[in-house]
C-alpha positions in Angstrom: -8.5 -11.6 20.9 -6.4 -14.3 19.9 -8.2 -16.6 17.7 -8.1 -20.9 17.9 -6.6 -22.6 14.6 -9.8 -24.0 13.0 -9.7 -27.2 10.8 -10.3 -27.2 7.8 -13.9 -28.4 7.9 -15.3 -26.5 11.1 -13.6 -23.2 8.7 -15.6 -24.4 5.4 -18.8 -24.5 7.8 -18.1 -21.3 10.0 -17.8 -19.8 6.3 -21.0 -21.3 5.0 -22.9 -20.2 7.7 -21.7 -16.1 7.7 -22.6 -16.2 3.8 -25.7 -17.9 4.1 -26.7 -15.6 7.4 -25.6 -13.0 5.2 -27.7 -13.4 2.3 -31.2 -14.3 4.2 -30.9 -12.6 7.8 -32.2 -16.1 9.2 -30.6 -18.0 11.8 -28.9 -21.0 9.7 -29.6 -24.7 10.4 -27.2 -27.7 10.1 -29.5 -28.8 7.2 -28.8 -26.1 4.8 -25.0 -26.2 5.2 -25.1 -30.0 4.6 -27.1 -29.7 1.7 -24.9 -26.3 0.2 -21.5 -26.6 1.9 -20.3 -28.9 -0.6 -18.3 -31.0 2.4 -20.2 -34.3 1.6 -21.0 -34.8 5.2 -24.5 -35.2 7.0 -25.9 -32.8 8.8 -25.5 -34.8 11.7 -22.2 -34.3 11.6 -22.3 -30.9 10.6 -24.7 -30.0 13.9 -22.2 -31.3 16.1 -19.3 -29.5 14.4 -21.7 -26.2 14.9 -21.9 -27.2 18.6 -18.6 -27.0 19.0 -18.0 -23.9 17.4 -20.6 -22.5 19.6 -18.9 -23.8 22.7 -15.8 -21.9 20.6 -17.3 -18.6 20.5 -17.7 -18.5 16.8 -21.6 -18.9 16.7 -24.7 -18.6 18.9 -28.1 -19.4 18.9 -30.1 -16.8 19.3 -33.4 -19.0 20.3 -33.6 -22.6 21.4 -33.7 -25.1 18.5 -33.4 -22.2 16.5 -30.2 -22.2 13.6 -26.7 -20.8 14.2 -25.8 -17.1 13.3 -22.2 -15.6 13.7 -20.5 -13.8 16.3 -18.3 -10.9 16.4 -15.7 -13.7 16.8 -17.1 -15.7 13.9 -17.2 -12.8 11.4 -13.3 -11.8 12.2 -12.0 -15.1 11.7 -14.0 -15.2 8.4 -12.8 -11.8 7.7 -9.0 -12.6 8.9 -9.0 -16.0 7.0 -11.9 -16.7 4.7 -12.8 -13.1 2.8 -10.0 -12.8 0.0 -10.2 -9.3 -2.0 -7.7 -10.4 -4.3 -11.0 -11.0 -6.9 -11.8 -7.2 -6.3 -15.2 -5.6 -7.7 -17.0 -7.2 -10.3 -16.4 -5.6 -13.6 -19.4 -3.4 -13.9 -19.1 -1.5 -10.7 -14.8 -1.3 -11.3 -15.8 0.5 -14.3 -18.2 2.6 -12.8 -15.0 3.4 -10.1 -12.8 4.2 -13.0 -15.0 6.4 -14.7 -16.2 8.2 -12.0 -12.6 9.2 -11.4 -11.6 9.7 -15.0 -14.0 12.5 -15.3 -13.7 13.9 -11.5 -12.8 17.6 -12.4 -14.4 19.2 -9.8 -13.4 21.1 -6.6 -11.7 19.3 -3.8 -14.9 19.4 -1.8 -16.9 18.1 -4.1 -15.2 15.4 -5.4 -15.0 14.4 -1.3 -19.0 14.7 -1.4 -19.0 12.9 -4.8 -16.8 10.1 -3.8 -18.8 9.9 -0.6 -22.2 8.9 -2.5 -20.1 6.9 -5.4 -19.0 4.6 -2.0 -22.6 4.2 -0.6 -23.9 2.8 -4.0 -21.1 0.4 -4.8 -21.0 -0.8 -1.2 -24.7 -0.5 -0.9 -23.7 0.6 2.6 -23.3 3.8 4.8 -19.9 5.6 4.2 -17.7 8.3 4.6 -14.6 10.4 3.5 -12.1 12.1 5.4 -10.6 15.0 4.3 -6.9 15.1 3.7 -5.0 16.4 7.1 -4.1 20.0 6.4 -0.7 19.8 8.0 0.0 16.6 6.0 -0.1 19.2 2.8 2.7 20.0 0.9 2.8 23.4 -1.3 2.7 22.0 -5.1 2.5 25.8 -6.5 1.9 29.0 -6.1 0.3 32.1 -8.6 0.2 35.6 -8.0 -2.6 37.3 -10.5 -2.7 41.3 -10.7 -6.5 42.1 -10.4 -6.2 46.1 -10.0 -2.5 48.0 -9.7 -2.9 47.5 -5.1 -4.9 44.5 -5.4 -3.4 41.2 -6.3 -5.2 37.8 -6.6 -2.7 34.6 -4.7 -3.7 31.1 -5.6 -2.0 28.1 -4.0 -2.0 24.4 -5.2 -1.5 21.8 -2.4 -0.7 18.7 -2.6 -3.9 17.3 -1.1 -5.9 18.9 -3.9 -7.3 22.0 -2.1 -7.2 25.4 -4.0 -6.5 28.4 -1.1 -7.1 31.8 -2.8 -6.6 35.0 -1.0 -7.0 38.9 -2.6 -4.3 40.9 -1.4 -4.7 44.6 -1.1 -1.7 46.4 -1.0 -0.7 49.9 0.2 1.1 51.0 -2.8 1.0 50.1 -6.4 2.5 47.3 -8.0 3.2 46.5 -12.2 2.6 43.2 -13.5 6.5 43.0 -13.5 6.8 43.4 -9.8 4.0 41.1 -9.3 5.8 38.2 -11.4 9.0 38.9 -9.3 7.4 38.3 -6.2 5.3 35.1 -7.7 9.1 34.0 -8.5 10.5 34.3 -4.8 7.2 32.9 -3.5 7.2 29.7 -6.1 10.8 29.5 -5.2 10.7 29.6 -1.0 7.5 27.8 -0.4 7.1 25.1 -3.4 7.2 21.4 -1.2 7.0 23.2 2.3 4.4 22.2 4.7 1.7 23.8 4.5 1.2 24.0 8.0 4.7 25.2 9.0 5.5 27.7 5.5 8.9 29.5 6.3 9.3 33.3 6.5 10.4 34.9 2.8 13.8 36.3 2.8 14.9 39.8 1.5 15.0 40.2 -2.2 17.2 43.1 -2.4 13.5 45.0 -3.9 12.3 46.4 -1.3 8.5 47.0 -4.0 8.8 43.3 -4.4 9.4 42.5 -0.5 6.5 44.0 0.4 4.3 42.0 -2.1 5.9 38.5 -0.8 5.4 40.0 2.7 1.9 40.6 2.6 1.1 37.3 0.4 2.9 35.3 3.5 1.2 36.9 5.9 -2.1 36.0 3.7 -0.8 32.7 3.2 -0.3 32.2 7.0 -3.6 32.9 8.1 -5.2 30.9 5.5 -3.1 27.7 6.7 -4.3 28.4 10.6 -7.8 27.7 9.6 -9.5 24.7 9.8 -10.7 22.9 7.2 -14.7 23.6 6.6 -16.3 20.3 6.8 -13.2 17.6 7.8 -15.7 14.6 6.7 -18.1 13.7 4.1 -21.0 10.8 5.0 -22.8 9.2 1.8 -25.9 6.9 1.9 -26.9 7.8 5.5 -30.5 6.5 4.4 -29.3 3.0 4.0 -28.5 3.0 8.0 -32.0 3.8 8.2 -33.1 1.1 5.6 -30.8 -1.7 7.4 -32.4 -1.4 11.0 -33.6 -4.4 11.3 -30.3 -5.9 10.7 -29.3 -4.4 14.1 -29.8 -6.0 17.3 -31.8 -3.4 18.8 -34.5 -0.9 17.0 -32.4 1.9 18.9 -29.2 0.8 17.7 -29.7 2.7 13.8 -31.1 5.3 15.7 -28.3 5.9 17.9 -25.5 5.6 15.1 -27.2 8.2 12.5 -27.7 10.6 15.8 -23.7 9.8 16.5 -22.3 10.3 12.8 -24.2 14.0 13.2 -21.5 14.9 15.6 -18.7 14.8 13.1 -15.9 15.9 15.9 -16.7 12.3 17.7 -16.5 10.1 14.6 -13.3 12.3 12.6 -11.5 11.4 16.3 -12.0 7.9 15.5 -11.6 7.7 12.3 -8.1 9.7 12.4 -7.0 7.0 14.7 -7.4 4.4 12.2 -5.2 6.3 9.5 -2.3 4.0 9.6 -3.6 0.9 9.9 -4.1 -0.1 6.5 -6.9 -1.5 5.1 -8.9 -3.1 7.8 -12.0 -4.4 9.9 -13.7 -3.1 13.4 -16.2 -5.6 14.6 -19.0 -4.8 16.5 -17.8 -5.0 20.2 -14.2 -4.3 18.7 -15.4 -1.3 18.5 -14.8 1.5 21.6 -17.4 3.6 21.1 -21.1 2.1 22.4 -23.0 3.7 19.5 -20.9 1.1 17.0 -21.2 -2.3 18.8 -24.0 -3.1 16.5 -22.2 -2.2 13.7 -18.8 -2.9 11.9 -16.5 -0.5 10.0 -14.4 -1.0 6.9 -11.6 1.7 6.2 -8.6 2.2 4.2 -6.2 5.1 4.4 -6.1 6.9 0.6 -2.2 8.6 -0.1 -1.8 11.1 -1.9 2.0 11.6 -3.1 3.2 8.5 -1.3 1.8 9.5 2.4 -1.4 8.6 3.6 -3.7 11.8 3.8 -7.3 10.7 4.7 -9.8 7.9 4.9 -12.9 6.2 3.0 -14.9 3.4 4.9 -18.2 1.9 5.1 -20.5 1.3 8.3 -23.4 -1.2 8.3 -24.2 -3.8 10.6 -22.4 -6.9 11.5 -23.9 -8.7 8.8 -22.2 -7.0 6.4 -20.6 -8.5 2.8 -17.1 -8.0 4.1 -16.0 -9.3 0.8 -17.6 -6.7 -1.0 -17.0 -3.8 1.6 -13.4 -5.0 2.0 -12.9 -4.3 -2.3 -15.3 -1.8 -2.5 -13.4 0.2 0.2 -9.6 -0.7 -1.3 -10.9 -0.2 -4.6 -12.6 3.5 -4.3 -9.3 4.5 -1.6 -6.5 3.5 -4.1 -8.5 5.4 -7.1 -9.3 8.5 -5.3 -5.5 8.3 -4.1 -4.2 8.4 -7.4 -6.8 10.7 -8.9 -5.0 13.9 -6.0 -1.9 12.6 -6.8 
């Protein structure tokens, strides 16, 4: 929706009004902007600039001579012109960020999970992790380890952080030196392929070591046709619970946790917001029924310079989008660099 240009004092009192409605959950009065605002005005004044933007689509009563609280219109221009990230996280909680990363050794799952619930606390809001795209994956490297003289151990690094391991069992023998030929024509043919689309391995000239690079390709192969086991992570589900009466409807909570349970639905969704950047779905911006209550806060992490997955936040409209929009930019860009 294109938005009207506000002045600059209906802006400083749309502003006032989403922070204050954000802080207390009550409907705010022209009062308590006149006496906090700062704008030196009455609140004369200041009621009939909050009729206007009423009559603007910015605010609504939601009872008669009740206060103001935001729209979905009113929280995107604040969060389109008012909500700077540039200050970022405060200190305490970008520290917590760093070090969570710094120490991160764990599997690529895990650190999903982990990152999932290190979002939730510092957002203090629902969130979730999509996994890196398998066929965004580059090979970074590939091992072969001799277990017994027909069975042979193949690990593969990718560039989204997953580990793939496969044992091979082979029909005839093979010496450690055999095996390290292969693991050199393997290393050498599918280091920075897709992983999605590896290519087939040319002949050798052995035909001992052609058979080892045959069979690990085929391996390989059927390891990069399957799906990935659990494609997102949610953290902090309970806080959907513990925010309920932030949503319009007591049903409206309900009907989100029962929608985030059906992963296929909200991975769809997600995936479609990959390229756009850090950014904001408000309520009835969103297409799905189950979020119109809510709003969603995503940025796309990259790993080597191309955008693999996604971390967001979902709460209600009456979110801290200053917080969610530098807790989400802050935990993307670190995560990012942390597969990279």
């Amino acid at each position: 929706m294109e938005h009207e240009e506000l002045d600059e004092r209906k802006a400083a009192i749309l502003r006032a009004v989403v922070e204050e409605y954000v802080e207390t959950a009550q409907p705010v009065g022209s009062q308590t902007i006149a006496r906090s605002s700062g704008l030196g005005v009455s609140s004369a004044t200041v009621r009939n600039e909050m009729t206007l933007l009423e009559r603007e689509g910015y605010l609504r009563q939601p009872h008669t001579s009740a206060g103001r609280v935001p729209t979905d219109r009113g929280y995107r221009f604040f969060v389109d012109h008012l909500a700077p990230i540039q200050s970022g996280l405060p200190a305490t909680q970008r520290r917590a960020v760093s070090e969570f990363f710094d120490s991160a050794h764990q599997a690529l799952e895990d650190l999903l999970h982990e990152t999932s619930q290190l979002l939730s606390r510092v957002s203090r809001h629902a969130s979730m992790v999509m996994a890196p795209e398998p066929g965004s994956a580059l090979v970074r490297s590939i091992q072969l380890v001799p277990l017994q003289p027909r069975v042979v151990l193949v690990v593969v690094v990718l560039s989204s952080g997953v580990v793939e391991k496969q044992v091979l069992h082979l029909d005839d023998d093979a010496d450690e030196a055999r095996v390290a030929a292969a693991g050199a024509v393997l290393e050498r043919e599918l280091n920075g392929q897709p992983w999605s689309r590896l290519p087939d391995m040319p002949a050798s000239g052995d035909p001992a070591v052609d058979a080892v690079t045959g069979e690990a390709r085929r391996a390989l192969g059927e390891l990069a046709a399957e799906p990935p086991a659990e494609p997102l992570y949610v953290g902090g589900v309970s806080r959907l619970a513990a925010e309920h009466e932030a949503f319009s409807t007591s049903e409206s909570a309900a009907r989100l946790l029962e929608m985030l349970e059906h992963q296929v639905v909200v991975v769809t969704l997600v995936r479609e917001l990959l390229d756009s950047g850090l950014s904001v779905s408000i309520g009835s911006e969103n297409r799905l029924a189950e979020l119109r209550d809510c709003s969603i806060v995503v940025a796309p992490y990259q790993v080597d310079g191309r955008a693999a997955g996604i971390v967001g936040v979902l709460g209600p409209t009456r979110m801290d989008y200053r917080h969610a929009l530098a807790a989400v930019s802050a935990v993307s860009q670190q995560l990012g660099r942390h597969l990279s």
